[in-house]
TORLO-915593 format. One record per atom (N, C-alpha, C, CB): x, y, z. Coordinates in pm, whole numbers. Atoms other than C-alpha are relative to their C-alpha. Glycine has a CB too. Example, Ala and Ser with C-alpha at 12.3 -4.5 7.8 and 13.67 -1.06 7.14 Angstrom:
{x: 89	y: -119	z: 0} .
{x: 1230	y: -450	z: 780} .
{x: 90	y: 120	z: 0} .
{x: -99	y: 3	z: 125} .
{x: -82	y: -119	z: -6} .
{x: 1367	y: -106	z: 714} .
{x: -77	y: 109	z: 73} .
{x: 41	y: 46	z: -142} .
This chain:
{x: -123	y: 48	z: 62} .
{x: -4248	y: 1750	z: 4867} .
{x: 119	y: 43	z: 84} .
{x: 13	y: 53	z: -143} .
{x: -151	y: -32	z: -86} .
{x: -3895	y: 1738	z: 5055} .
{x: 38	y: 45	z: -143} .
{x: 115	y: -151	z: 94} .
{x: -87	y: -70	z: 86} .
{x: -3645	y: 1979	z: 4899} .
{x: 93	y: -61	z: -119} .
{x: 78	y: 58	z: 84} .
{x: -90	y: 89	z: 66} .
{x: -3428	y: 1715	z: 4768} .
{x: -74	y: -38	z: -131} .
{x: 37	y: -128	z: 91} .
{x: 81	y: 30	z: 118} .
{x: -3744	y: 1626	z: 4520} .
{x: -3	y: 122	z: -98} .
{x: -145	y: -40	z: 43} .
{x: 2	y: -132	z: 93} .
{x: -3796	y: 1958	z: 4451} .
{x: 124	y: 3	z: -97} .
{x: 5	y: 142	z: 95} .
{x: -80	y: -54	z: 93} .
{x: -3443	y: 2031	z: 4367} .
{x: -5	y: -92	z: -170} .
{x: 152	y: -2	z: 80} .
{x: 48	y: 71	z: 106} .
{x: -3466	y: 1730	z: 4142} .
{x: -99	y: 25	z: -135} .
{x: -45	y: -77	z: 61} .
{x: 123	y: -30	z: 60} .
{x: -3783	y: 1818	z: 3976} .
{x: 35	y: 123	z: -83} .
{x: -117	y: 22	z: 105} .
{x: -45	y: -126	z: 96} .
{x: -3621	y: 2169	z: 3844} .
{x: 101	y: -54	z: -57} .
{x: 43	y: 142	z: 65} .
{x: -86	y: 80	z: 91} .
{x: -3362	y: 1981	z: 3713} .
{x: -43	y: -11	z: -116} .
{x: 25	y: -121	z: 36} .
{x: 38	y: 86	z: 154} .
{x: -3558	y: 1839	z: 3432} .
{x: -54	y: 149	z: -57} .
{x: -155	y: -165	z: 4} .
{x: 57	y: -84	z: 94} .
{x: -3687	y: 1987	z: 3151} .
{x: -126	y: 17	z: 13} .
{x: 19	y: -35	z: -117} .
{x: 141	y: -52	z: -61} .
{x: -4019	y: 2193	z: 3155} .
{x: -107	y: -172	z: -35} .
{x: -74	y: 191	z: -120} .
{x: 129	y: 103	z: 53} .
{x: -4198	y: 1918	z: 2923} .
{x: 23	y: -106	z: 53} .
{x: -21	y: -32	z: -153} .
{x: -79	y: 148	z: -64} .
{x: -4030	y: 1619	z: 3094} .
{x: -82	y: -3	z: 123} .
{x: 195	y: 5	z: 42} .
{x: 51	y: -18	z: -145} .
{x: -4182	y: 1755	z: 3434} .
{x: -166	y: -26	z: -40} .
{x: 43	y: 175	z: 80} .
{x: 137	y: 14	z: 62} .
{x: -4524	y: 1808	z: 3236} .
{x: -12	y: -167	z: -35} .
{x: -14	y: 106	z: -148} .
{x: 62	y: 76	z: 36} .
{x: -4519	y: 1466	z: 3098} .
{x: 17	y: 35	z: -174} .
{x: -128	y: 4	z: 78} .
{x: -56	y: 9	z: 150} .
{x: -4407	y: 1331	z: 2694} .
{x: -175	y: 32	z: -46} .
{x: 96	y: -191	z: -61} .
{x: 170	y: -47	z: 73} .
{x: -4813	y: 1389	z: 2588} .
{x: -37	y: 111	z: 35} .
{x: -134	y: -83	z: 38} .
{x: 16	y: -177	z: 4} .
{x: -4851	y: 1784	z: 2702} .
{x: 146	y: 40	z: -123} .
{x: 38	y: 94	z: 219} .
{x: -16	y: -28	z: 83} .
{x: -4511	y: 1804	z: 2530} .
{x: -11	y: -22	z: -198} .
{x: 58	y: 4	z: 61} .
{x: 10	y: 20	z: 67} .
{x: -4615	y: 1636	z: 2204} .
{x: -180	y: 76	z: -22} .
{x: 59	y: -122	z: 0} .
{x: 121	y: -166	z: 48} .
{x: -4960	y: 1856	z: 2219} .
{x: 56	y: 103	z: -32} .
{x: -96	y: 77	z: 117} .
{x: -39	y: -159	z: 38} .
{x: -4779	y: 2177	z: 2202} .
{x: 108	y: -8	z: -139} .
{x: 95	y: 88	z: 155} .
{x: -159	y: 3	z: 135} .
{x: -4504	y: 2057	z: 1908} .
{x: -112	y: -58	z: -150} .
{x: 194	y: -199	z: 59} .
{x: 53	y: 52	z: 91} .
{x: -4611	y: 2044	z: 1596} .
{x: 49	y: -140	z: -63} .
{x: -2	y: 91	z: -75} .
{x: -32	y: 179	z: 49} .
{x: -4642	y: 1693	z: 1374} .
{x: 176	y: 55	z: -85} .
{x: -181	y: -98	z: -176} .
{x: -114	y: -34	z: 81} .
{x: -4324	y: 1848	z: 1162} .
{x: 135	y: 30	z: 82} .
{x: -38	y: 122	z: -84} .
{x: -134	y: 8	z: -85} .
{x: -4117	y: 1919	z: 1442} .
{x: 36	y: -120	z: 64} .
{x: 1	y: 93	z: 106} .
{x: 10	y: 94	z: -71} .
{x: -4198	y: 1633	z: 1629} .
{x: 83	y: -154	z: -128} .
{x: -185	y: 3	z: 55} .
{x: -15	y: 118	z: 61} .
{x: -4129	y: 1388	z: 1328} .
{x: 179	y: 49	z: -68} .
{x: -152	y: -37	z: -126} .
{x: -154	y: -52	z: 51} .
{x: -3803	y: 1624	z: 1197} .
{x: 105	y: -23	z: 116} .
{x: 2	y: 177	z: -40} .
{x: -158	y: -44	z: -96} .
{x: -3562	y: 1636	z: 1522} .
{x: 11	y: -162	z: -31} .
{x: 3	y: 78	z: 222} .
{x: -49	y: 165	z: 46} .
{x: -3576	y: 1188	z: 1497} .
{x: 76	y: -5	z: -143} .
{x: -148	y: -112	z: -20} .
{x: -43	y: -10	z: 142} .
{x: -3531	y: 1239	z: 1124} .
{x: 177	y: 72	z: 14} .
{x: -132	y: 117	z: -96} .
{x: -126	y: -12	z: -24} .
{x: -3258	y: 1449	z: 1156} .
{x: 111	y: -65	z: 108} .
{x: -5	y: 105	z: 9} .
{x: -88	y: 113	z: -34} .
{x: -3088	y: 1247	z: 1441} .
{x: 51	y: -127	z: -67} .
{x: -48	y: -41	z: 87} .
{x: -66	y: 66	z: 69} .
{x: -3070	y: 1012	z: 1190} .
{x: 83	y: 10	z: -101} .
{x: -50	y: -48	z: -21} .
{x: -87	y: -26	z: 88} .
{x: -2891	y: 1155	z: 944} .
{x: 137	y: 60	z: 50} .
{x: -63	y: 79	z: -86} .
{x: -139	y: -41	z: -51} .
{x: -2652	y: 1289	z: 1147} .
{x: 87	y: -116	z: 48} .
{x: -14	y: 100	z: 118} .
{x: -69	y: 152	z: -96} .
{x: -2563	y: 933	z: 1313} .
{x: 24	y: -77	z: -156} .
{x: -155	y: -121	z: 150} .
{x: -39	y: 38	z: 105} .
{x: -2574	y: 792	z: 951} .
{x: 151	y: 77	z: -87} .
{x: -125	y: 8	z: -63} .
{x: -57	y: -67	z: 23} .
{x: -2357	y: 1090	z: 857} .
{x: 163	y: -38	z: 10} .
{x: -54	y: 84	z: 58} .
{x: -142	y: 29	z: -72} .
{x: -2100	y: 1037	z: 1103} .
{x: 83	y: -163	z: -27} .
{x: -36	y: 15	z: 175} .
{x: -1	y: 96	z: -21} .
{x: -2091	y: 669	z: 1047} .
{x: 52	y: -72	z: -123} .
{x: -105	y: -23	z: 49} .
{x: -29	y: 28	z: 155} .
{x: -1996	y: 670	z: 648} .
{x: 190	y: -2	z: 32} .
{x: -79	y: 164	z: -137} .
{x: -111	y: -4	z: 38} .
{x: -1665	y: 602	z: 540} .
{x: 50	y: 110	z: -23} .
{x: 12	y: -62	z: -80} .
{x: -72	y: -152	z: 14} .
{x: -1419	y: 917	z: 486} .
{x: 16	y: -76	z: -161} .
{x: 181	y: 61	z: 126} .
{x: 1	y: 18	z: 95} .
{x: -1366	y: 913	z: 129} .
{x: 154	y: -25	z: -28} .
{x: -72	y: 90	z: -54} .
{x: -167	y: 41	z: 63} .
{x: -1040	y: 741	z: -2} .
{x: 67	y: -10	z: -104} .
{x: 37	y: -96	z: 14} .
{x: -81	y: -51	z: 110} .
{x: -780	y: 813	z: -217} .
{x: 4	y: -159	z: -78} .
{x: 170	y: 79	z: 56} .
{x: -47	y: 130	z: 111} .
{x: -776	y: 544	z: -529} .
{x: 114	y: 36	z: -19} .
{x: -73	y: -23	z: -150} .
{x: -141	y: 16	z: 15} .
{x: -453	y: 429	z: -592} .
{x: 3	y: 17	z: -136} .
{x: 64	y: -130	z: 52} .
{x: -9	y: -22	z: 105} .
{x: -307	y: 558	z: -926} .
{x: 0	y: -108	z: -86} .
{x: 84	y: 67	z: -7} .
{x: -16	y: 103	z: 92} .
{x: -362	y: 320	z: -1190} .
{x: 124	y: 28	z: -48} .
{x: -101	y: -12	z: -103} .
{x: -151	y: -61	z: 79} .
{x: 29	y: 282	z: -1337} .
{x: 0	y: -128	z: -146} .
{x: 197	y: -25	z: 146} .
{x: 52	y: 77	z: 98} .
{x: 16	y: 132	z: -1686} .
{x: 146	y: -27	z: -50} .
{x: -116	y: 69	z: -102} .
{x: -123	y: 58	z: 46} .
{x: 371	y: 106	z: -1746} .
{x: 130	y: -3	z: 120} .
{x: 41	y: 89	z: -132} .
{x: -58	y: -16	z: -138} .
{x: 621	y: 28	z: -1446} .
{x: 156	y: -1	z: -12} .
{x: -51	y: -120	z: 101} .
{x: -162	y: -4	z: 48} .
{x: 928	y: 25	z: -1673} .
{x: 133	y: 99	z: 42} .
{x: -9	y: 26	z: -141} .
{x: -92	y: -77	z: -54} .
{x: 1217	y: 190	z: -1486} .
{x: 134	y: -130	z: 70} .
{x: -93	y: 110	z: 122} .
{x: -140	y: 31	z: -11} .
{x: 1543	y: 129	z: -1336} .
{x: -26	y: -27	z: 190} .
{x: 127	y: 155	z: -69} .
{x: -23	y: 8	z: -143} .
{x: 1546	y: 15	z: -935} .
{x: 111	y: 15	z: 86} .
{x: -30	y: -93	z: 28} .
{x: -90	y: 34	z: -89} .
{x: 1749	y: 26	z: -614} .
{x: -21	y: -148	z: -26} .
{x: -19	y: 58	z: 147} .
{x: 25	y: 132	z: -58} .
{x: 1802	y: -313	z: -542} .
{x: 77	y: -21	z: 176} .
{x: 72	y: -113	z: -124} .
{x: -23	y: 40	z: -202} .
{x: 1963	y: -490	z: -187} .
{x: 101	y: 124	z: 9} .
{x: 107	y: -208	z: 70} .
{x: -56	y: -83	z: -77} .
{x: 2258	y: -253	z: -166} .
{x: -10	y: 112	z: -110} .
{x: 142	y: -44	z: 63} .
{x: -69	y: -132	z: 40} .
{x: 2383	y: 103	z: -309} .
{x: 13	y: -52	z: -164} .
{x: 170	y: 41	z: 99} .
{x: -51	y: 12	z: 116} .
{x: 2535	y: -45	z: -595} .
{x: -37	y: -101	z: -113} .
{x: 111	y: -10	z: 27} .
{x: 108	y: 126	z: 82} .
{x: 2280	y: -344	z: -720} .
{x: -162	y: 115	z: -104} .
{x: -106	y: -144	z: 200} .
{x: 140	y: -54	z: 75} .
{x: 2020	y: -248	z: -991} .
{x: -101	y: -112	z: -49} .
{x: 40	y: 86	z: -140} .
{x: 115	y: 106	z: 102} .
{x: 1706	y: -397	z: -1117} .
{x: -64	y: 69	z: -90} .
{x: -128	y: -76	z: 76} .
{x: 92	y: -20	z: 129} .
{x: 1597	y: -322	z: -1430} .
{x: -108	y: -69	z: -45} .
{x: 63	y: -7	z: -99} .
{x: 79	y: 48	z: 42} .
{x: 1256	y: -379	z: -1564} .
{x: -81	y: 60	z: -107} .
{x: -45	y: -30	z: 85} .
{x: 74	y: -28	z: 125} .
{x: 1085	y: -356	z: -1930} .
{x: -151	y: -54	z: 11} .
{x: 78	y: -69	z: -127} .
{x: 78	y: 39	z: -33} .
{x: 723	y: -347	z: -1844} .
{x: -84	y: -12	z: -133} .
{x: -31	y: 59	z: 104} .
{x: 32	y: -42	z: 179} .
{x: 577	y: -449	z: -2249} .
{x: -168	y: -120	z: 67} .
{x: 182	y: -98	z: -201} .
{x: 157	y: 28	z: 10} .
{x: 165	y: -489	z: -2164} .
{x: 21	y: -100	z: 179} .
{x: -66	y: -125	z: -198} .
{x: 54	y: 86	z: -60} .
{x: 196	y: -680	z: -1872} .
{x: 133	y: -106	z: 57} .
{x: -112	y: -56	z: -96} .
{x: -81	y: 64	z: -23} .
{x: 494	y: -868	z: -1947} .
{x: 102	y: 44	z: 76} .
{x: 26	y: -38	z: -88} .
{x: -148	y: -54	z: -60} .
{x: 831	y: -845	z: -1730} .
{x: 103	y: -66	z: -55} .
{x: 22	y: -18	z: 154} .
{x: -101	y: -5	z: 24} .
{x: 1126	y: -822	z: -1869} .
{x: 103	y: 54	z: 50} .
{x: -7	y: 17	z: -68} .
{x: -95	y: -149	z: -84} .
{x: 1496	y: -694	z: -1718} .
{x: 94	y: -80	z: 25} .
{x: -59	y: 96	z: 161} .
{x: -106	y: 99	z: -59} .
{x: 1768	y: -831	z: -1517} .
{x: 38	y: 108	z: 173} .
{x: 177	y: -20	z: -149} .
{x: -78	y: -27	z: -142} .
{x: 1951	y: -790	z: -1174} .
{x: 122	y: 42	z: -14} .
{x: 14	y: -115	z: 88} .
{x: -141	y: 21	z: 26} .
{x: 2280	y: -664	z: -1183} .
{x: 61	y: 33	z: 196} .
{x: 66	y: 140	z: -155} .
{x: -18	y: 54	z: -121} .
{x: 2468	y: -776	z: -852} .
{x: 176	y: 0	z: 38} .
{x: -74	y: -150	z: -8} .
{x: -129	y: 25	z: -94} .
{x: 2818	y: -657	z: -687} .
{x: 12	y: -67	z: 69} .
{x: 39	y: 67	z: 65} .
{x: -28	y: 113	z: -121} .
{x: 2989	y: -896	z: -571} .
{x: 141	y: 21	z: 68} .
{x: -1	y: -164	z: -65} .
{x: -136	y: -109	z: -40} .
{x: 3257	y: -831	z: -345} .
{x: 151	y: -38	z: -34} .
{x: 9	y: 21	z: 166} .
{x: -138	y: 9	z: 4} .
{x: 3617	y: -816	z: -339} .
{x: 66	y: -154	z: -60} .
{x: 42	y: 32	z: 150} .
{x: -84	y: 74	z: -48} .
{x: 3731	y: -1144	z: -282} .
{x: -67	y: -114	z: -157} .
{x: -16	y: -37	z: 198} .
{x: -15	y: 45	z: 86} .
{x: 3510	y: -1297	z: -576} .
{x: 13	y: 34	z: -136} .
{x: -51	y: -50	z: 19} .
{x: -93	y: -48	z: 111} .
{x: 3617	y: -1319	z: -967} .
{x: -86	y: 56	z: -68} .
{x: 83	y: -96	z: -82} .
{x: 59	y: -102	z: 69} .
{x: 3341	y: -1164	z: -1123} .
{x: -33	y: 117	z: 136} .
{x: -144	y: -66	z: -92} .
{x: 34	y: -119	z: -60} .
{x: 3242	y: -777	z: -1091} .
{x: -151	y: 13	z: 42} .
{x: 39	y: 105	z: -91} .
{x: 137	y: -2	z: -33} .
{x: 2907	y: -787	z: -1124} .
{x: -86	y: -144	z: -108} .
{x: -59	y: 184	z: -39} .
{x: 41	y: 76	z: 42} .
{x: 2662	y: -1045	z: -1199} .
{x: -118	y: 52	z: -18} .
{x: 19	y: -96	z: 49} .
{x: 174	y: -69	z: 68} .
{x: 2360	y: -987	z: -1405} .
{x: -96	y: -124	z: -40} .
{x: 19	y: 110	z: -181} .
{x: 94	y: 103	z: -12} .
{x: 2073	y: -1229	z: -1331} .
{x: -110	y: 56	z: -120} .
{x: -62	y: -16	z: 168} .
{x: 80	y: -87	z: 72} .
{x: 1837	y: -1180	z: -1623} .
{x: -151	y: -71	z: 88} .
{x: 23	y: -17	z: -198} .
{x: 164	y: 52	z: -96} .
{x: 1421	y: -1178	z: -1522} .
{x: -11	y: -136	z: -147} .
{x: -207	y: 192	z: 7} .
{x: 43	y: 129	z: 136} .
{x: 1308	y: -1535	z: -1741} .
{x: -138	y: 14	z: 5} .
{x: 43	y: -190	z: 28} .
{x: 181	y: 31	z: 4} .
{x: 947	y: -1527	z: -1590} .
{x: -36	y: 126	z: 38} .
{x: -80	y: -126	z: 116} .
{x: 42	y: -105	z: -35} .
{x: 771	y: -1219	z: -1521} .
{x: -121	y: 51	z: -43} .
{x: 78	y: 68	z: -18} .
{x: 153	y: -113	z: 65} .
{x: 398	y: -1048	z: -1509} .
{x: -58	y: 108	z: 100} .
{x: -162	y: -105	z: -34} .
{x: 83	y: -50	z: -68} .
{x: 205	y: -768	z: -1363} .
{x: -146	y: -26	z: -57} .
{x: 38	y: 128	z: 15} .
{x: 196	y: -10	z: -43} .
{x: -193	y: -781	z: -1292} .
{x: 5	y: 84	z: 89} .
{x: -99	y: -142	z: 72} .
{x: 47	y: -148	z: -81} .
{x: -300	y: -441	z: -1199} .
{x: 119	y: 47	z: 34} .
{x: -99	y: -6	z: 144} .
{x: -116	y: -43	z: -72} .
{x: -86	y: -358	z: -916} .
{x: 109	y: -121	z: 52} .
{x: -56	y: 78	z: 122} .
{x: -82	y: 99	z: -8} .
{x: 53	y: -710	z: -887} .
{x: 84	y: -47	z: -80} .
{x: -47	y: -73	z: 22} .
{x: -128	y: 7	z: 75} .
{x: 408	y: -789	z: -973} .
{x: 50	y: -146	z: 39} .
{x: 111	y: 125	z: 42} .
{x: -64	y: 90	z: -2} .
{x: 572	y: -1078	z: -1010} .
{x: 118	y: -60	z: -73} .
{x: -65	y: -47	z: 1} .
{x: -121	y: 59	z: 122} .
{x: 935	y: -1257	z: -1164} .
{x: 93	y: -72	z: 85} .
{x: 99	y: 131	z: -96} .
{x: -87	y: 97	z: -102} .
{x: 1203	y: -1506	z: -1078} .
{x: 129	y: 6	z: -128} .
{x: -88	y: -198	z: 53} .
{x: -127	y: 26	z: 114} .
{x: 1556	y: -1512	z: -1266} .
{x: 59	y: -73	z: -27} .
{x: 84	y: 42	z: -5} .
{x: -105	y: 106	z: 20} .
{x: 1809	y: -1712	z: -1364} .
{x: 54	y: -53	z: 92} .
{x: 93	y: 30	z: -64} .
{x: -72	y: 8	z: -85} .
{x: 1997	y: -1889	z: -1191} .
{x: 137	y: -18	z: -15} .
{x: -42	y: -70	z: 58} .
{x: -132	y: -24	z: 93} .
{x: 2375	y: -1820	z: -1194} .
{x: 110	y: -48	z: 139} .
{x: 22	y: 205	z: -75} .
{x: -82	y: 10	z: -101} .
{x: 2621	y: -1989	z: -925} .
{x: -46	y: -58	z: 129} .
{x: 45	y: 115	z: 18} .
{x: 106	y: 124	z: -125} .
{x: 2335	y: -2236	z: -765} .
{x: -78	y: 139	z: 61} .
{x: 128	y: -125	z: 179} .
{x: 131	y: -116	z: -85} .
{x: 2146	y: -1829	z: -655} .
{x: -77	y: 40	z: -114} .
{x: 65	y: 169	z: 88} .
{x: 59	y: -98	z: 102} .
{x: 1857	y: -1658	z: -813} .
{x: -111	y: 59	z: 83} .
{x: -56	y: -70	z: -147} .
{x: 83	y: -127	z: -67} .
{x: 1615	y: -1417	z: -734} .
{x: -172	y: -24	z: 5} .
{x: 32	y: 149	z: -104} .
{x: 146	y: 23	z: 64} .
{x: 1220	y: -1418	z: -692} .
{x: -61	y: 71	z: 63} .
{x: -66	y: -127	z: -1} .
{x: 33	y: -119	z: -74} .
{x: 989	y: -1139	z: -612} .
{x: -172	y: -12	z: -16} .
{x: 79	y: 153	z: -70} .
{x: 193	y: 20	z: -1} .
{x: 600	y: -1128	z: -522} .
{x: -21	y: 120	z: 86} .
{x: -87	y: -175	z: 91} .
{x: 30	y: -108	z: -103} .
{x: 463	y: -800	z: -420} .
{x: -94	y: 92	z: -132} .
{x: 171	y: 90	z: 86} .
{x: 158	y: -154	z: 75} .
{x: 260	y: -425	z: -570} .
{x: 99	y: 76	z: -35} .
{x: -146	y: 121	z: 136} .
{x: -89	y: -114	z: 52} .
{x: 390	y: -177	z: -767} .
{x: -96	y: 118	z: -7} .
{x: 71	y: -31	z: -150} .
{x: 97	y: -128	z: -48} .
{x: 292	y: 190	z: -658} .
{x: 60	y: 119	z: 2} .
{x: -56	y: -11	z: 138} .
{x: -88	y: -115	z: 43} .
{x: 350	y: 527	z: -696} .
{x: 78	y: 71	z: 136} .
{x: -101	y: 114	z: -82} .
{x: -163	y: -68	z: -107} .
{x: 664	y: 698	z: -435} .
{x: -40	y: 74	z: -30} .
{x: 172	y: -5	z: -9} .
{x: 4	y: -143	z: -72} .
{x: 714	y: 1016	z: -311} .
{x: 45	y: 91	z: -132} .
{x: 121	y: 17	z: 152} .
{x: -79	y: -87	z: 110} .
{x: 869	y: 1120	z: -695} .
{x: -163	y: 69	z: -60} .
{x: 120	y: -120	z: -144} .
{x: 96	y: -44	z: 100} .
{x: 630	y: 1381	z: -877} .
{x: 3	y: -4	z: -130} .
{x: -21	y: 101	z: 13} .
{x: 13	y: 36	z: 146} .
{x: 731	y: 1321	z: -1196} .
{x: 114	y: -118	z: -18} .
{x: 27	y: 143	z: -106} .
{x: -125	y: 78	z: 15} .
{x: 919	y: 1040	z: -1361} .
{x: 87	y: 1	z: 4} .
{x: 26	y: -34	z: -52} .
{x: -124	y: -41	z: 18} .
{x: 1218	y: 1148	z: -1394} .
{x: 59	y: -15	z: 179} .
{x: -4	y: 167	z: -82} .
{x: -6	y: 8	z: -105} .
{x: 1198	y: 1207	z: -1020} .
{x: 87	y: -130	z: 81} .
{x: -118	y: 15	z: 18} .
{x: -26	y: 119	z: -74} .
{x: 1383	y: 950	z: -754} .
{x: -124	y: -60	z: 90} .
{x: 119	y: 33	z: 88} .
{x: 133	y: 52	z: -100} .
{x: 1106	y: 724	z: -583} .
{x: -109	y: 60	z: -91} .
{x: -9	y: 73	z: 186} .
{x: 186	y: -27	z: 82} .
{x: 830	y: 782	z: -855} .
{x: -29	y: -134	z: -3} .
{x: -25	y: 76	z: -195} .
{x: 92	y: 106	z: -31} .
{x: 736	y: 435	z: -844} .
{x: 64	y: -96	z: 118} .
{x: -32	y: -83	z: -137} .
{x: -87	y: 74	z: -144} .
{x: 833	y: 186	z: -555} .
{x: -105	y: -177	z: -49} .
{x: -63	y: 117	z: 244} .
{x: 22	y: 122	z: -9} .
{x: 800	y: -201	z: -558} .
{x: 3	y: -67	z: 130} .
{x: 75	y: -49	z: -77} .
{x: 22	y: 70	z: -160} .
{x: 707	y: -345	z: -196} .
{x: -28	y: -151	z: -16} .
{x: -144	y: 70	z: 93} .
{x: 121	y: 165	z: 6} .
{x: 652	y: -704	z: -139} .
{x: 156	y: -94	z: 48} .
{x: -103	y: -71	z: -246} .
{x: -69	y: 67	z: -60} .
{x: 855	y: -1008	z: -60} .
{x: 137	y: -67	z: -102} .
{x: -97	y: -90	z: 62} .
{x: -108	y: 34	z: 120} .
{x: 1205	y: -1068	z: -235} .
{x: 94	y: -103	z: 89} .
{x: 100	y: 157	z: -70} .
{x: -50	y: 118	z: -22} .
{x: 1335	y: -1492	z: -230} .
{x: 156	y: 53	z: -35} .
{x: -74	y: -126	z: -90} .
{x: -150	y: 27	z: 37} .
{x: 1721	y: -1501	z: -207} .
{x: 6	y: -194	z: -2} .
{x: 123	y: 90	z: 148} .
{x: -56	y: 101	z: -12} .
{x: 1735	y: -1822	z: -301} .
{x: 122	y: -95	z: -37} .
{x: -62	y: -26	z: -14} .
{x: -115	y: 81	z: 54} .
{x: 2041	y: -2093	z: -287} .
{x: -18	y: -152	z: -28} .
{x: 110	y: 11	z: 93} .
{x: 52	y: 124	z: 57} .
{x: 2005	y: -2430	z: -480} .
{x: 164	y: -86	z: 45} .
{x: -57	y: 16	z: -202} .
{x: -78	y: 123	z: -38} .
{x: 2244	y: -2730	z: -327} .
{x: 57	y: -52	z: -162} .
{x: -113	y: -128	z: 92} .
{x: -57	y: 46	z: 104} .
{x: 2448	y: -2809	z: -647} .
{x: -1	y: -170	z: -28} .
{x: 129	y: 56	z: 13} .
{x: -63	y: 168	z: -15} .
{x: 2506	y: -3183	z: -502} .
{x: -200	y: -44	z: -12} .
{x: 128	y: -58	z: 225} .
{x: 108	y: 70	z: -47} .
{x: 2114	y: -3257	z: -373} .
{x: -84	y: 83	z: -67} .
{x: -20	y: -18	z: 150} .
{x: 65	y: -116	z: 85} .
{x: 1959	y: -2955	z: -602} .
{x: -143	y: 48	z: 84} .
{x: -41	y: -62	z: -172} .
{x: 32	y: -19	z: -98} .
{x: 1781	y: -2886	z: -278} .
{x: -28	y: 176	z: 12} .
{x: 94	y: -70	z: 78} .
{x: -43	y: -126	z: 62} .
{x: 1682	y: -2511	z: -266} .
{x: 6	y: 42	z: 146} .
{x: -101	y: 86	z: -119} .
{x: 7	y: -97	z: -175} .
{x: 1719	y: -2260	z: 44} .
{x: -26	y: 113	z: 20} .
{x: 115	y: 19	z: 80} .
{x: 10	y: -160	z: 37} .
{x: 1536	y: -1929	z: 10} .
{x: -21	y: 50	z: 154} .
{x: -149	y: 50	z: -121} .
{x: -33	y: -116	z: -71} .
{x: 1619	y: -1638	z: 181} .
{x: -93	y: 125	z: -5} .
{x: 125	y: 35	z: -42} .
{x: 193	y: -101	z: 75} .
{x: 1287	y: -1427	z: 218} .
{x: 66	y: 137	z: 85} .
{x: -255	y: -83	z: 105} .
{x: -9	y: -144	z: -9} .
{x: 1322	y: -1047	z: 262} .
{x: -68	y: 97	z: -25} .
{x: 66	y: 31	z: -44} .
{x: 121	y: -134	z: 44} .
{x: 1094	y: -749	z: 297} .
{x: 58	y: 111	z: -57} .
{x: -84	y: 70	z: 128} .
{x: -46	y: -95	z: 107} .
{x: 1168	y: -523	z: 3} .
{x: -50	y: 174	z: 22} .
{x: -67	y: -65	z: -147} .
{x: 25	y: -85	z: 71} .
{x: 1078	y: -139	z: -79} .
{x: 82	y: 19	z: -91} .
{x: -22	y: 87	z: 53} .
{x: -75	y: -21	z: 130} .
{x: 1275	y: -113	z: -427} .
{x: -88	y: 177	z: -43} .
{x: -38	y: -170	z: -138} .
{x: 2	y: -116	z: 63} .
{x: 1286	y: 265	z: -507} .
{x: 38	y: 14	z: -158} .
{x: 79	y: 74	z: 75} .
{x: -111	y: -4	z: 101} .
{x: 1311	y: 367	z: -866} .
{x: 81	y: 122	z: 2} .
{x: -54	y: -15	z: -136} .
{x: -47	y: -95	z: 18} .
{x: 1576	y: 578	z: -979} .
{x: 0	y: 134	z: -62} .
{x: 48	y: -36	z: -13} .
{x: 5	y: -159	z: 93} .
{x: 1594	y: 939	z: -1079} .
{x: 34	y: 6	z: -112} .
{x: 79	y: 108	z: 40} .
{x: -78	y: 6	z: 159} .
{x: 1719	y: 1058	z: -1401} .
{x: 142	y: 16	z: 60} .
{x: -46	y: 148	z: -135} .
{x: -160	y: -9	z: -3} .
{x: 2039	y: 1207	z: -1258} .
{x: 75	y: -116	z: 120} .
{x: 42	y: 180	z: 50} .
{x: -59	y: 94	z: -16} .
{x: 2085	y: 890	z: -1132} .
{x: 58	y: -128	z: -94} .
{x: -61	y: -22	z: 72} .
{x: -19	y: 101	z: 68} .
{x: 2075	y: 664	z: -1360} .
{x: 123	y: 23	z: -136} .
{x: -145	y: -35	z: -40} .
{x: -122	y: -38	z: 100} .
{x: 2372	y: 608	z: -1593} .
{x: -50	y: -29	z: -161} .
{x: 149	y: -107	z: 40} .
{x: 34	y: 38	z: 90} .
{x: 2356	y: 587	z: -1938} .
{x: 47	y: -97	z: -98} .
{x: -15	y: 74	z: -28} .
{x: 21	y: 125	z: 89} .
{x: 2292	y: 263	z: -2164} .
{x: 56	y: 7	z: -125} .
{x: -136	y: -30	z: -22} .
C-alpha cells in the first residue's frame, strides 16, 4: 500500500475499515436497531411545529377607539355579535359643523372578524373589514387592550351621478384607556 492509502485507511472508522458485517456481528440486535430508531425521532423531533400561542378568544369588543386623527373617535357597542356605535369626525376650521358623527347602520363580528359601514352624511361614509385582537393593554382599562387592524373605505358618493369613490386605508384602531376617555 502507498502511504497516501494508508493515511486514508486510518481515517475511517475501525468497523468501516473491517467492513458493515464484522461491525454488525459485534453490536448487538438492540443497539443496532436503537441508534436508526432514535435518528428518527430526533429528525421527527426537530421537524414538528414550535407550539403557538392561540389567539385570545375576545367575546365582547365594546370600547371606545382612536380613529384617523388625534381627535376622531369610534365607538362600538359589541351586543352578541352585533355592531353598534358611531364615528365622531373633526372637521376642520374652515367647515360649519364641529364634529360629525357618522352612526355604524350595518355591523357584525364572527370570531375575530369585524365588520360595519355608516351613514352617509355630506355624500362620505365609512366602511371597515378587518380582526379584532388583543394590544399591548393588560387590562381593560388599559390604552391598546384591544386593536382593530384591517382595511378602512373612505368613501365619497357623486351627489349629481351617485357614483361612489372609496378611499381604502390600512388601519390599526387602538382602543382607549380609561384616563382617556371622557365621560358620557
Amino acid at each position: 500500500m502507498r502511504w497516501q492509502e494508508r493515511a486514508r485507511t486510518d481515517m475511517l472508522p475501525k468497523f468501516a475499515r473491517a467492513g458493515l458485517s464484522h461491525y454488525a456481528h459485534k453490536c448487538t440486535f438492540r443497539k443496532f436497531v436503537g441508534l436508526p430508531s432514535l435518528l428518527a425521532i430526533v429528525m421527527l423531533a426537530s421537524g414538528l411545529p414550535k407550539a403557538q400561542e392561540v389567539p385570545e378568544t375576545i367575546d365582547d369588543m365594546t370600547a371606545k377607539y382612536h380613529f384617523l386623527t388625534a381627535d376622531d373617535t369610534l365607538a362600538i357597542l359589541d351586543e352578541e355579535g352585533k355592531l353598534k356605535g358611531y364615528i365622531e369626525v373633526t372637521q376642520p376650521e374652515n367647515e360649519s359643523d364641529d364634529i360629525l358623527t357618522f352612526d355604524i347602520v350595518d355591523g357584525s363580528r364572527k370570531g375575530s372578524r369585524v365588520v360595519f359601514r355608516t351613514n352617509k352624511i355630506h355624500g362620505k361614509y365609512y366602511r371597515f373589514s378587518g380582526t379584532v385582537e388583543r394590544g399591548k393593554g393588560h387590562e381593560q382599562k388599559d390604552p391598546d387592550y384591544f386593536r382593530l387592524t384591517g382595511d378602512l373605505d373612505i368613501v365619497t358618493v357623486n351627489s349629481d351621478t351617485g357614483q361612489e369613490k372609496p378611499q381604502a386605508v390600512r388601519v390599526m384602531l387602538k382602543s382607549f384607556g380609561a384616563s382617556e376617555r371622557s365621560e358620557d
